[in-house]
N, C-alpha and C positions, 0 to 999 in steps of 0.2 A: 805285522806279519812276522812269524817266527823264521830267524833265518838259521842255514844247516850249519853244521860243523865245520864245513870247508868253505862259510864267510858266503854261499851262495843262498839266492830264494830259492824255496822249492818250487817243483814245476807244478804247474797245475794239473787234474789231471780231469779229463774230460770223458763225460759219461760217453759209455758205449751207444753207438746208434741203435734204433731197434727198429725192428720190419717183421712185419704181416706180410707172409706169403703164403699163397691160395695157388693150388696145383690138385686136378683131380688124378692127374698123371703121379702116383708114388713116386716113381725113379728119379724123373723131372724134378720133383718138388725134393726132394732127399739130397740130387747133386745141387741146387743152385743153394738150398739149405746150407748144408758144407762150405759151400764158396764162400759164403758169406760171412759163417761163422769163422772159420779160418782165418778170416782180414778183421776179426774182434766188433763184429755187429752182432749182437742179439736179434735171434731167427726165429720167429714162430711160426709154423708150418703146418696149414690146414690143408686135408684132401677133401674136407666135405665144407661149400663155400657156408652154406647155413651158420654151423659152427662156429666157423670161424668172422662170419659179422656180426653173430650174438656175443663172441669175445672180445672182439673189439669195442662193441659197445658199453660193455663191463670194464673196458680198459683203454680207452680211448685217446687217455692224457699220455699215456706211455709208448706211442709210437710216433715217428720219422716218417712213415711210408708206407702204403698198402702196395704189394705188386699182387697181381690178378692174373689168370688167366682168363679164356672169356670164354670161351666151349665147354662146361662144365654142366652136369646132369640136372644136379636137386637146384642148383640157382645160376645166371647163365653171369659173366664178368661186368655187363653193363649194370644189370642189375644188383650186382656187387658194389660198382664203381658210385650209383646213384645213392644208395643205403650210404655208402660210410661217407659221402660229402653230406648227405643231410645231417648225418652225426657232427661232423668234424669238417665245414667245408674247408679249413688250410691244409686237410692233410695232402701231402702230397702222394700222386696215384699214377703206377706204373702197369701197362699193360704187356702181359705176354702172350704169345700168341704164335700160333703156325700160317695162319695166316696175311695175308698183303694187307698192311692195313697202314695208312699216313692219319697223321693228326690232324688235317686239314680237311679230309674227308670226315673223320669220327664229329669236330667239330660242328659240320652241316648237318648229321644227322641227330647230335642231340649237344645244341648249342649250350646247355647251362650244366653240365657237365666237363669241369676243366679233367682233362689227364695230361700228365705233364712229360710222357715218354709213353711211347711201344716197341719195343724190345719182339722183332721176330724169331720163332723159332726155325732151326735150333739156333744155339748160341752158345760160344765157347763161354766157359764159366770165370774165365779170365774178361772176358769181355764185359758179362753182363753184371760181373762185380763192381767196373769201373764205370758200368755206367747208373748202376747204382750209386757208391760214392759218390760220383759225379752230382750227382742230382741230391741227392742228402747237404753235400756244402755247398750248393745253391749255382753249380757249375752248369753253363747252357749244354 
């Protein structure tokens, strides 16, 4: 290993996370987009969910995390959530949502589908950064 000029190693430096996020909401998907990119994660940001799980599929090795919403027109977030674990079942899958919804109930209604957070809306974008982060370095 090549060390610097000031007798130190250099640091390592660690790839940026990256995330798929699916928002039919623009505004929604544009501020949590920002939030995230701001804290140096790579954001891709679908309003149409189709699109964005046929790019995932074309790109599948290159994400962290899917976060979803679930009330979406052309395809609804379950059906989001089930497509990209068939692709990729370790990826890890975040659900947003305006609605009341616990993981313990989603579990009983579709048991072979893990999601590993739901995130209600709204949600300050501080908030839902860290729980992003959180959940990328593997934080309960």
């Amino acid at each position: 290993m090549q060390e610097r000029s000031n007798g130190q190693l250099p640091e390592i430096q660690q790839k940026p996370s990256s995330v798929l996020l699916i928002d039919d909401d623009e505004d929604i998907l544009t501020t949590l987009k920002l939030s995230l990119e701001r804290k140096g994660m790579n954001t891709y940001g679908f309003t149409n969910p189709v699109l964005a799980v046929e790019h995932f599929r074309n790109n599948t090795a290159n994400y962290d995390i899917v976060i979803t919403d679930i009330r979406m027109q052309q395809m609804n977030g379950f059906e989001v959530a089930r497509t990209v674990k068939k692709i990729r079942p370790d990826i890890k899958l975040a659900f947003i949502t305006a609605f009341e919804m616990n993981k313990s109930e989603f579990e009983k209604v579709l048991p072979s589908t893990k999601v590993d957070v739901f995130i209600t809306k709204p949600v300050k974008p501080s908030t839902f950064v860290k729980i992003i982060k959180g959940l990328i370095e593997h934080k309960p």
